[in-house]
C-alpha positions in Angstrom: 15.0 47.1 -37.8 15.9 47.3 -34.2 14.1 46.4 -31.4 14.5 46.6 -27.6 14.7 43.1 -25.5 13.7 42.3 -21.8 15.3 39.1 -20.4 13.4 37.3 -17.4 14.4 34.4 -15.5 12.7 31.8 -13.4 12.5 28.7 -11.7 9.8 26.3 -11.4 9.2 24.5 -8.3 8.5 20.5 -7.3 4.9 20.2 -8.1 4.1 23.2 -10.1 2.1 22.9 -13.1 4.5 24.4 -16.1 1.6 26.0 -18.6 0.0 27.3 -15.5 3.1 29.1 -14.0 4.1 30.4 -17.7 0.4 31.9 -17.9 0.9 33.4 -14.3 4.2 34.5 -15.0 3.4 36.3 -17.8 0.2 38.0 -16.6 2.0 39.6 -13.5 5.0 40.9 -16.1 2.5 41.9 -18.4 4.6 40.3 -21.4 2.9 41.1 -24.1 5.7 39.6 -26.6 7.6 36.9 -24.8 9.4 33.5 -26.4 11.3 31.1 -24.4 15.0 31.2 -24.9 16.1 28.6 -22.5 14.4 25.8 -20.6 16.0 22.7 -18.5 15.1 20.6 -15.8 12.6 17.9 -14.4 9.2 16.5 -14.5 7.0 13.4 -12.7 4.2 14.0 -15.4 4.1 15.3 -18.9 0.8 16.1 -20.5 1.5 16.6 -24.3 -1.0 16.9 -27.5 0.1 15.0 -30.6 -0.1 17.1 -34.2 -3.5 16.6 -35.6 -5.1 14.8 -32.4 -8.0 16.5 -30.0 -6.5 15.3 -26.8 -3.8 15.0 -24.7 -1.5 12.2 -24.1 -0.3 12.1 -20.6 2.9 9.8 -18.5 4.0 9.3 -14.9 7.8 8.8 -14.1 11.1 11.1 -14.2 11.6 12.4 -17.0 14.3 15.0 -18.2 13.3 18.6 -20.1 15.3 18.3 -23.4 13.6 21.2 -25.4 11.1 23.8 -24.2 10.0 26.2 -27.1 7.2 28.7 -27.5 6.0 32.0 -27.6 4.2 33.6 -25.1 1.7 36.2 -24.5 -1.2 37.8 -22.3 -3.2 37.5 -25.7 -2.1 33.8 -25.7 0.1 31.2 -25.6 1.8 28.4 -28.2 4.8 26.2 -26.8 5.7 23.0 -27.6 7.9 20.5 -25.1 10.3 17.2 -25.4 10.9 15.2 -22.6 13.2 12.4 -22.3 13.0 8.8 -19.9 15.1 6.8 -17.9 16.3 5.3 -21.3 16.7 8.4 -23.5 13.7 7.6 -25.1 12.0 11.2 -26.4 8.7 12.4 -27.2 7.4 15.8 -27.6 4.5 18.0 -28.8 2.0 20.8 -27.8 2.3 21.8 -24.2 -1.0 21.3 -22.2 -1.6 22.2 -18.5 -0.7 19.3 -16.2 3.1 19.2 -16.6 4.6 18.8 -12.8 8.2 19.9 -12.3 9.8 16.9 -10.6 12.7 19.2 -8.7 13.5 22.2 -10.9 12.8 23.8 -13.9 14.9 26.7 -14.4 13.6 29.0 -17.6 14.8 32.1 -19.7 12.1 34.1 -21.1 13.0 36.8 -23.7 10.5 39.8 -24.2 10.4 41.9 -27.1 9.4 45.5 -26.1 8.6 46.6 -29.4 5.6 44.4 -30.6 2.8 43.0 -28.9 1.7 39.0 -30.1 -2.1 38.3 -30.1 -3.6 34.7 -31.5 -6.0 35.5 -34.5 -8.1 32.6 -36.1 -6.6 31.9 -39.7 -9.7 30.7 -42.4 -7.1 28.1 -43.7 -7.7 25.7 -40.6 -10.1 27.6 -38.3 -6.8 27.4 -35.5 -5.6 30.6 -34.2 -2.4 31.5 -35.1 0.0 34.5 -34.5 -0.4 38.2 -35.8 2.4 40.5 -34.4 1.5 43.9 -34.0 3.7 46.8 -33.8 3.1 49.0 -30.5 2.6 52.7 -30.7 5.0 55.2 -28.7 
């Protein structure tokens, strides 16, 4: 099966939040299918959520993008983020809102044209999780 493929490109700012740009980003392309292909740069603050925990876990400092992954959608959004220290030191997990870009962070964002991705809750767990839907032409 073929399908047809947008590629968008964009830099982040010092300062600007990273969840809250994606969502903006992708609400004024209308990306109905999107999933990051490329992500590197900075940040002063990471605000991450742990696997099976309720709440964030947040730091202050200079830390170094090392994997930015996700997919992305104006039905919703799932991304997850690693960030290394001063000392190589990583951690990663669920990308929250409160993630500053320290001086850049420059991201690829690819967009299926074919399929639209909308977050449906699954009765295994209660979360929602992804349901691809093929779009009519």
């Amino acid at each position: 099966m073929n399908s047809s493929l947008r590629i968008h490109t964009l830099r982040l700012r010092p300062g600007e939040d990273v969840m809250t740009e994606l969502k903006k980003f992708i609400k004024d392309n209308q990306i109905e299918a999107g999933f990051i292909l490329s992500a590197v740069g900075s940040l002063t603050q990471y605000t991450i959520r742990f696997a099976n925990q309720e709440n964030g876990s947040q730091a202050t400092g200079h830390f170094e993008v090392v994997s930015l992954t996700g997919l992305l959608s104006t039905n919703g959004n799932h991304a997850h983020l690693s960030v290394s220290d001063s000392t190589g030191r990583t951690i990663g997990g669920h990308l929250l809102e409160g993630n500053l870009v320290y001086t850049t962070l420059e991201v690829v964002i690819g967009e299926e044209l074919d399929h639209s991705y909308h977050r449906e809750t699954d009765p295994t767990f209660g979360y929602k999780e992804l349901v691809v839907k093929k779009k009519n032409k």
